[in-house]
C-alpha positions in Angstrom: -2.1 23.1 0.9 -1.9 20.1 -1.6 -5.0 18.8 -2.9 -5.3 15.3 -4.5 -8.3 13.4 -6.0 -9.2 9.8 -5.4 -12.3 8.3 -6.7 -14.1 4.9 -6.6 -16.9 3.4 -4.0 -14.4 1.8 -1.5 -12.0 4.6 -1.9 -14.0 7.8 -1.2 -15.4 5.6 1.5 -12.9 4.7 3.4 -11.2 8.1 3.1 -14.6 9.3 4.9 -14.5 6.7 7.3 -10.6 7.5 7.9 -10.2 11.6 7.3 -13.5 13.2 6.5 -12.1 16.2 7.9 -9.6 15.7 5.0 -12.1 15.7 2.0 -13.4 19.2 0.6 -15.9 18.5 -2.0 -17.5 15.6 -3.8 -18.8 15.0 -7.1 -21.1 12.2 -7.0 -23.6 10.2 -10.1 -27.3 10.4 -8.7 -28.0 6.1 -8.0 -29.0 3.9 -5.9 -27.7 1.2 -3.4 -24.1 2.1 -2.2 -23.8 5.0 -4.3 -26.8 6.5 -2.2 -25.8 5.3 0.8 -22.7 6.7 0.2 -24.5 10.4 -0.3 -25.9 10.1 3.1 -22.4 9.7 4.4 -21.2 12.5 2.2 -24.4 15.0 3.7 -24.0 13.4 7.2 -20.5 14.9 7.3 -21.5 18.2 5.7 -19.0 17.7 3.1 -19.8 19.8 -0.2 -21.1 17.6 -3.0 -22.7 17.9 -6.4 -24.2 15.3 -8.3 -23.4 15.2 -11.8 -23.6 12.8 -14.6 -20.8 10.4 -16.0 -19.3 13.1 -18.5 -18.4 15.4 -15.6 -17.0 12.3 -13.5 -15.1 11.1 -17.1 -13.2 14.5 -17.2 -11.7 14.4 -13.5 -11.2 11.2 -13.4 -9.0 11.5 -16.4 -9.5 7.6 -17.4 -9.4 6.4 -13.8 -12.4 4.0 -13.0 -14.5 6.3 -10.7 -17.9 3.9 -10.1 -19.6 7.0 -9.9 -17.7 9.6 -7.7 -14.8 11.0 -7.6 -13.3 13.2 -4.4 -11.1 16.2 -3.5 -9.1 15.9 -0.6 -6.2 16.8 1.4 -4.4 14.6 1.2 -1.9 13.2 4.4 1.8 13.3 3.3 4.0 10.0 3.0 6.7 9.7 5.9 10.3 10.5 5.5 13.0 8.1 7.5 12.7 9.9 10.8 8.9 9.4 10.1 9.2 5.8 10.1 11.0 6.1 13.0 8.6 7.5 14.7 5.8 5.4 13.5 8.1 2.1 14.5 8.8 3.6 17.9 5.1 3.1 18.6 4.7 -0.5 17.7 6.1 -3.5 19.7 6.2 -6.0 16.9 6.8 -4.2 13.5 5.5 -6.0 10.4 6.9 -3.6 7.6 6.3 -4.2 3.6 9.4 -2.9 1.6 8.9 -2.3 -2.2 12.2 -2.0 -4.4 11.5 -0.2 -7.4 8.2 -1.2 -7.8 6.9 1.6 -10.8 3.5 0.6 -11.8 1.0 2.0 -9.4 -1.7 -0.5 -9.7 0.8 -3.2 -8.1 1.7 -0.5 -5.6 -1.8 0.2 -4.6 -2.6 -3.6 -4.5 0.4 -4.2 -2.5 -1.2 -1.4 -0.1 -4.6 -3.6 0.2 -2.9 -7.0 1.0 -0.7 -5.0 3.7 -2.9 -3.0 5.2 -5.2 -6.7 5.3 -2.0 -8.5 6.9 -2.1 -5.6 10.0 1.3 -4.2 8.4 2.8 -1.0 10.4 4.4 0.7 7.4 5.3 0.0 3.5 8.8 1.6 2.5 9.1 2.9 -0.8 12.2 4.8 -2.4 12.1 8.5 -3.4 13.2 7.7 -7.1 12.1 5.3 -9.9 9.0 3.9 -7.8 5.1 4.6 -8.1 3.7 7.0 -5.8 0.3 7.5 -4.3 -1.7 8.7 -7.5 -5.4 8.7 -8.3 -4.6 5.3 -9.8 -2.5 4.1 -6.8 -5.5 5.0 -4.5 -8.2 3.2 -6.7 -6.3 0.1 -6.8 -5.6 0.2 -2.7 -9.7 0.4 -2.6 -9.3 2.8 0.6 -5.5 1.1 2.2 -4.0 4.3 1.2 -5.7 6.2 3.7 -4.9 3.6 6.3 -1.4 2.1 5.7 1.8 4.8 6.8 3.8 5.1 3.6 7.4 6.2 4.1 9.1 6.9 0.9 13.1 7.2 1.8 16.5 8.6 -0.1 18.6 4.6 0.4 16.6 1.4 0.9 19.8 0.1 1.5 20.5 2.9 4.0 16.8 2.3 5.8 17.2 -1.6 6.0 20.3 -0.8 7.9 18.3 1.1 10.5 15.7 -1.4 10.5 18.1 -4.0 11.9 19.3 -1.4 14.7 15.8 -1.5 15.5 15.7 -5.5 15.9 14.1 -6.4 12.5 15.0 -9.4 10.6 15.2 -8.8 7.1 13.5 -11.5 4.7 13.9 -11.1 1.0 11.8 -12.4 -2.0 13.6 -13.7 -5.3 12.6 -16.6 -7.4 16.0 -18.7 -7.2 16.6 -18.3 -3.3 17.4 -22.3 -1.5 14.8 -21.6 1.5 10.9 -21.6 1.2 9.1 -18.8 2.7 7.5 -21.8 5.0 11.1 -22.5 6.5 12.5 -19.0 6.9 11.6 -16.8 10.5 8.6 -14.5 10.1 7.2 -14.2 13.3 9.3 -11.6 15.2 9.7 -7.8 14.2 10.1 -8.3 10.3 11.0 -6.8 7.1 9.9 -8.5 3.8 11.4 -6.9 1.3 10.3 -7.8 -2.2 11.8 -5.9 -5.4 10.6 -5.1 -8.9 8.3 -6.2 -11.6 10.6 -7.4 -13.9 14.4 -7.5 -12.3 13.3 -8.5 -8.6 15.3 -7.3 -6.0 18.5 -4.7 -6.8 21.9 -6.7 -5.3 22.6 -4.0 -2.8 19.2 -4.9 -1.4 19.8 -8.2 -1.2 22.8 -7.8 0.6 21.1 -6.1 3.3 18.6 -8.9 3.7 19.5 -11.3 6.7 17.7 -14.0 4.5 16.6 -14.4 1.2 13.7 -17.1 0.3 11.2 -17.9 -2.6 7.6 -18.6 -3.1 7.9 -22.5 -4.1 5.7 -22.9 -7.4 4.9 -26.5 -8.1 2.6 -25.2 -11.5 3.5 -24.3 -14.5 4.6 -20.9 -13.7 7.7 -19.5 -12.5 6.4 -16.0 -11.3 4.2 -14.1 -9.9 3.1 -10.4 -10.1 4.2 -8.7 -7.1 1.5 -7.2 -5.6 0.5 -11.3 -5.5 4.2 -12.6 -3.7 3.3 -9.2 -1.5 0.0 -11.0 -0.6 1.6 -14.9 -0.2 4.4 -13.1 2.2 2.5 -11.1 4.5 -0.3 -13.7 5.3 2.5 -16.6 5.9 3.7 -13.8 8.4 0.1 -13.7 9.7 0.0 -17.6 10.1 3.8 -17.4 11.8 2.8 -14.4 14.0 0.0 -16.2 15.1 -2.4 -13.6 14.6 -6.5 -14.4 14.9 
């Protein structure tokens, strides 16, 4: 079976707290505070750990920030479109995060964090010429990765198709759209769609979106990184959907 590594404090943790049955060793820096606490966890689990000093954490980490452990786990494979399917099929008011083209994995692992904060059901991905879930992704979702279903497809155009089948309405994100995000229709089953660092959403994908809106900037800006839009969407949704 695959075996991945994901390292950092509130990665390894939540990955205990999620899967423990998942991880298979643990390389940990003697210390104190949450690094012992999170010893205890590793021994209360019986999961096999050796401590180790910063050298030995430097090498598997391979330049990945590790704060002082690093993990080996199994770890759970993304969903393909039937998988999304299914995972829809067991929610009543989907709140889905789609990512087109989105390459660098720190965005896509922030992206994970600020969905998995908004109570999102899913984040969509395609197969090709996107970030995946790598040590770096799962260091930069600070534990999301573990939590958050992520369904890499063949056609985003293809899955935002079936999304509408399934009742979703389809809200896309590009700078020079007419409607704010305040005026547009979260608060149903929803799609925000949200496209690439530099060239936004592809047209294909826009033209599958039943709306298109923009993040109004009244500063001195006229972007912002998307991991950040991701974070402005979802928690408008939150606001719309009414949620606590």
């Amino acid at each position: 079976m695959k075996r991945d590594w994901v390292m950092g404090v509130h990665a390894v943790e939540a990955l205990l707290e999620a899967a423990p049955a998942r991880v298979v060793r643990v390389w940990i820096q003697p210390g104190s505070g949450r690094l012992k606490s999170l010893q205890e966890q590793i021994d209360e689990a019986g999961i096999a750990v050796e401590e180790c000093d910063g050298r030995v954490l430097d090498r598997l980490a391979e330049g990945v920030r590790h704060q002082g452990v690093v993990a080996e786990f199994r770890p759970r494979e993304p969903l393909d479109d039937s998988g999304l399917d299914a995972c829809l099929d067991q929610v009543e008011v989907p709140l889905v995060l789609m990512l087109d083209g989105v390459t660098d994995p720190h965005n896509l692992g922030a992206c994970m964090r600020s969905a998995a904060a908004a109570g999102a059901h899913a984040l969509v991905v395609p197969k090709d010429r996107a970030a995946g879930l790598t040590p770096v992704t799962r260091r930069a979702a600070a534990g999301a990765s573990e939590r958050l279903p992520l369904a890499r497809v063949t056609n985003l155009a293809r899955c935002l198709r079936r999304l509408a089948e399934r009742g979703l309405w389809r809200v896309g994100l590009v700078g020079r759209a007419e409607t704010s995000i305040y005026q547009a229709r979260l608060e149903g089953p929803l799609a925000l769609v949200l496209g690439s660092e530099d060239r936004g959403l592809r047209r294909l994908t826009r033209e599958h979106c039943d709306e298109l809106v923009r993040i109004p900037m009244p500063g001195m800006m006229e972007s912002l990184n998307v991991s950040v839009a991701a974070g402005v969407a979802l928690f408008e949704a939150v606001r719309c959907r009414g949620a606590a």
